[in-house]
VOGU-3710 file (C-alpha; in Angstrom, 3 decimals, decimal comma):
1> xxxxxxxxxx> -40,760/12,554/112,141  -38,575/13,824/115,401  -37,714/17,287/115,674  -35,262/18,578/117,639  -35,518/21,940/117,651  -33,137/24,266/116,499  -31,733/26,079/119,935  -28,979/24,393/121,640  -28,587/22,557/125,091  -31,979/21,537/126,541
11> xxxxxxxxxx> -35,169/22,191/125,068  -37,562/24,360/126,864  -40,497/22,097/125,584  -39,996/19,238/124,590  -42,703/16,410/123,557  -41,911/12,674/122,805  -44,378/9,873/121,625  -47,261/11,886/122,745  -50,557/10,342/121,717  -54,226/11,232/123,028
21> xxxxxxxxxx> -57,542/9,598/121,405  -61,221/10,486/122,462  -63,403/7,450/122,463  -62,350/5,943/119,200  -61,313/9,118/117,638  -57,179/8,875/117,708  -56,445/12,893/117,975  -52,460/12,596/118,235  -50,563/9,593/116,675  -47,263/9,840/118,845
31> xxxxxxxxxx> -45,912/13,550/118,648  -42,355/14,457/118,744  -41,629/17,986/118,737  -39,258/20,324/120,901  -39,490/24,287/121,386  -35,657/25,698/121,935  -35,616/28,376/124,878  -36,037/31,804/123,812  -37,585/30,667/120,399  -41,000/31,316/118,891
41> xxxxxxxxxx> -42,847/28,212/117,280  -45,890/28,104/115,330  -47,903/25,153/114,839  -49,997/24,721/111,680  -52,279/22,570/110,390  -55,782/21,936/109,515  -58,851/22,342/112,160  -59,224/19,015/114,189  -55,776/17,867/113,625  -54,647/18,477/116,926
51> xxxxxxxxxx> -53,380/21,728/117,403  -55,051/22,598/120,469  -54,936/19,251/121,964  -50,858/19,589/121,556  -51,206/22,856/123,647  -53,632/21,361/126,223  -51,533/18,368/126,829  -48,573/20,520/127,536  -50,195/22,825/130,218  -51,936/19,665/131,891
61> xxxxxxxxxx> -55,647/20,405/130,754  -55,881/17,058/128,886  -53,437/13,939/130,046  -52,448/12,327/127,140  -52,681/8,501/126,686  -48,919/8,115/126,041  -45,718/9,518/125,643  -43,631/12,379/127,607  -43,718/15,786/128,224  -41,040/18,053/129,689
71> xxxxxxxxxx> -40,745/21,707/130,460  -37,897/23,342/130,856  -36,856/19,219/131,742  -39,893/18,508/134,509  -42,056/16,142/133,116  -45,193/18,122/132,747  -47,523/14,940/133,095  -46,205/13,628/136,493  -45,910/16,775/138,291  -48,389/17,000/141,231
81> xxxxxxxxxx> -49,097/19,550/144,035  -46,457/22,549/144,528  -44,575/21,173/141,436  -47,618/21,646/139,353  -48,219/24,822/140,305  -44,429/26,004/139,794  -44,401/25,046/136,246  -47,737/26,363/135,664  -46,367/29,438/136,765  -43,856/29,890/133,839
91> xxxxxxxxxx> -46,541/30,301/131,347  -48,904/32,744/129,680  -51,701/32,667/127,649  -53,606/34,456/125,111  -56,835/32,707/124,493  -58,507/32,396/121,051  -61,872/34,519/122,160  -60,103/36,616/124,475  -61,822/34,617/127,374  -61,967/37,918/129,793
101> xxxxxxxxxx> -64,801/38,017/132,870  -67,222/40,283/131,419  -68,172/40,991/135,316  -64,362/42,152/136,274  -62,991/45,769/135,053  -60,255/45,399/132,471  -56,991/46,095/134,846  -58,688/43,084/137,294  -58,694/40,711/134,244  -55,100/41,790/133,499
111> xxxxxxxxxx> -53,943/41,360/137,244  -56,099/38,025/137,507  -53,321/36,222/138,656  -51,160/38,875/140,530  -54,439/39,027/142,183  -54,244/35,386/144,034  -51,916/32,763/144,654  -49,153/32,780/147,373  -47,463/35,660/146,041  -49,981/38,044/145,112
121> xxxxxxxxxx> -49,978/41,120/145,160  -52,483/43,822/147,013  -54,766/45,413/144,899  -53,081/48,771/144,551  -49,741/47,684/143,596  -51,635/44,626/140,546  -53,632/47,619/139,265  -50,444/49,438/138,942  -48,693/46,469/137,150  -51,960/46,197/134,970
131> xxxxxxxxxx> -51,986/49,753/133,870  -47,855/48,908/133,028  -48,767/46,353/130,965  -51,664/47,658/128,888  -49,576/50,648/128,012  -47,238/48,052/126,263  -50,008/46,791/124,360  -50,801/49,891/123,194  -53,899/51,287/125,406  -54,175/54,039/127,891
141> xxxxxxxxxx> -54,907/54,119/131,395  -58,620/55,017/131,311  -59,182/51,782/129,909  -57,998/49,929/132,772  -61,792/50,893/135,003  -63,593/49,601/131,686  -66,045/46,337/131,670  -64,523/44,069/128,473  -67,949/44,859/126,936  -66,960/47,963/126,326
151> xxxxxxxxxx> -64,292/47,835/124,552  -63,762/46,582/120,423  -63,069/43,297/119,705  -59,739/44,540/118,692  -58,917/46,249/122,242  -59,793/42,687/124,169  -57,745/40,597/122,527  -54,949/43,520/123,699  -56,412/43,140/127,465  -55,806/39,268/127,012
161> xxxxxxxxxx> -52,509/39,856/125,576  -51,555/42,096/127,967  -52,965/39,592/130,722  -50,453/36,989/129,216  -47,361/39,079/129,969  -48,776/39,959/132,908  -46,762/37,713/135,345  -43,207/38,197/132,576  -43,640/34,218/132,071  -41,234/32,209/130,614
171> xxxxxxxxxx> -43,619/30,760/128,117  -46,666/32,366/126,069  -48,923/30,103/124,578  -51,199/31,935/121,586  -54,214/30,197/120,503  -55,540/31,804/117,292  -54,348/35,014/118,432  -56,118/36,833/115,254  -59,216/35,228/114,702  -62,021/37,765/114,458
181> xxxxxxxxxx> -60,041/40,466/113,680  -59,931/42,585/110,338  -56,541/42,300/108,324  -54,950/45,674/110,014  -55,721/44,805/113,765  -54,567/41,506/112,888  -51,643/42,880/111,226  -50,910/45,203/114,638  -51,276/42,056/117,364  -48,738/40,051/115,229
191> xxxxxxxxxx> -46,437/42,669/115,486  -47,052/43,274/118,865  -46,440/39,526/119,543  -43,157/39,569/118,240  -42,111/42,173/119,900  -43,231/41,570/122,753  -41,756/37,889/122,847  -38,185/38,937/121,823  -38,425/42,027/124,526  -39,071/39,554/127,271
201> xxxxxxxxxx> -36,752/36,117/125,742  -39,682/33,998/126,098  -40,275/31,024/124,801  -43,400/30,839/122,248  -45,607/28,369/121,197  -48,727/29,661/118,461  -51,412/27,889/116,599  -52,857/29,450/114,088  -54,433/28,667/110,569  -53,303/32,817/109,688
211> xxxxxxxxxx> -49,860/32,268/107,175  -49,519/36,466/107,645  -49,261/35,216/111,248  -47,282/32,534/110,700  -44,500/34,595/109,013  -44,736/37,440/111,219  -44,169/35,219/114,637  -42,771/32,321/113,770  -38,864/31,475/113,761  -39,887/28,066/113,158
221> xxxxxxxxxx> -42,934/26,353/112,326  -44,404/22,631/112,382  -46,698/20,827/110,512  -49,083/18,667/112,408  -51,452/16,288/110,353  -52,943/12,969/110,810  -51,532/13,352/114,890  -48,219/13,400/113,766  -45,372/16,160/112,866  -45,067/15,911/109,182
231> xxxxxxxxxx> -42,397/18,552/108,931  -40,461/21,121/111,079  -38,440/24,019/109,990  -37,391/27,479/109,865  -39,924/29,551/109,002  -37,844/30,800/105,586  -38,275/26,992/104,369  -42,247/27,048/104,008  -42,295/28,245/100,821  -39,422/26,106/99,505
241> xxxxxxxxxx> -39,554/22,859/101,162  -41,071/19,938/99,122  -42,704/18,552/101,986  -46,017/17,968/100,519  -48,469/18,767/103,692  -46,616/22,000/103,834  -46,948/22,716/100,522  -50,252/22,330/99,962  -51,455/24,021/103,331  -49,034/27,109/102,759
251> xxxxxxxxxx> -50,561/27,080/99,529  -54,496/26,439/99,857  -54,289/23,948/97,342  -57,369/21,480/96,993  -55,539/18,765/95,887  -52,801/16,907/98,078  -52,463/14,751/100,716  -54,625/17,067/103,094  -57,879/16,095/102,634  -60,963/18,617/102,602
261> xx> -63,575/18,167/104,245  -67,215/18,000/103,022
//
């Protein structure tokens, strides 16, 4: 199925053919799928299906066997050197465990990358810009000379949020941005997700097995099963469409074309 997106001119993302096996396990069967600028996508689909391996492949972690990839219309695969590093630096990301450096105080993990590269910033001024940005997640200033131990499980996934937007990228990646959390924190880092993508226009890409999630981020949202998109959308279609992946995901039906595993 090709999807085109649903912003107009050129695609911010945009994946074509993309396929990727491990050994003799085929992990994406030739992936079409496009992200409009300024839009927020969520990817669904059951664990192992490729959800993470579509995100990898994107940011140049894993090189996928075939197919392009272009942001914002470099082709992500190819680039090399200065060009790499460019593109790299239009994106965010807000890990699935929070991945912070237990051995760094919170406003360090925040300013990790104001902190190095050719146009970092000196320490004073990237605390300053880390204490900015974990007011807009919601926490105070004393927490910026905390260890991530010491804070609830709840406040670091804020640090890595704020961490994300810490650099105003172009693109956030989420990964499972409320796993681990109990239904209201979940329900308040959703919420701050949206906002915070439509305050800055950035373009969003989420994965997430969370349907509250889904419906709360989301202006569209793609099915992947099997290594391939089996349906794309707006996000107000996934409880009416009669695609029958969707339906039985959105759903949590046992019976369908999904599979469960045993």
């Amino acid at each position: 199925m090709t999807d085109q997106g649903s912003g107009s001119g050129a695609p911010m993302i945009a994946l074509s053919g993309v396929a990727k096996a491990f050994g003799s396990k085929r992990v994406l069967a030739g992936v079409d799928l496009s992200v409009a600028r300024g839009e927020s996508l969520v990817i669904i689909g059951g664990s192992g299906t490729g959800k993470s391996v579509t995100l990898k492949c994107v940011l140049g972690l894993i090189v996928p066997d075939a197919g392009r990839i272009l942001v914002d219309g470099q082709d992500a695969v190819a680039a090399r050197g200065r060009a790499r590093e460019a593109m790299l630096d239009k994106f965010g990301m807000l890990f699935q465990g929070g991945a912070l450096f237990d051995s760094m105080l919170v406003w360090e993990n925040v300013a990790f990358r104001l902190l190095r590269g050719q146009n970092r910033l000196g320490r004073a001024e990237a605390r300053e810009t880390a204490i900015e940005k974990l007011k807009r997640v919601g926490l105070t200033a004393e927490t910026a000379d905390l260890f991530p131990a010491e804070l609830s499980g709840g406040m670091q996934k804020r640090v890595g949020l704020a961490r994300a937007i810490a650099t105003t990228p172009e693109i956030i990646f989420f990964d499972e941005p409320t796993t681990g959390l109990d239904p209201i924190m979940a329900d308040v880092i959703n919420d701050l997700i949206r906002e915070i993508v439509v305050e800055m226009g950035a373009t969003a890409m989420t994965i997430t097995h969370d349907m509250t999630s889904v419906r709360k981020i989301a202006d569209r949202v793609a099915m992947l099963h099997e290594g391939v998109i089996q349906w794309a959308g707006p996000v107000g279609e996934i409880d009416t469409t009669e695609n029958p992946y969707v339906h039985q995901f959105v759903n949590g039906l046992p019976d369908g074309p999904i599979a469960a595993v045993r």
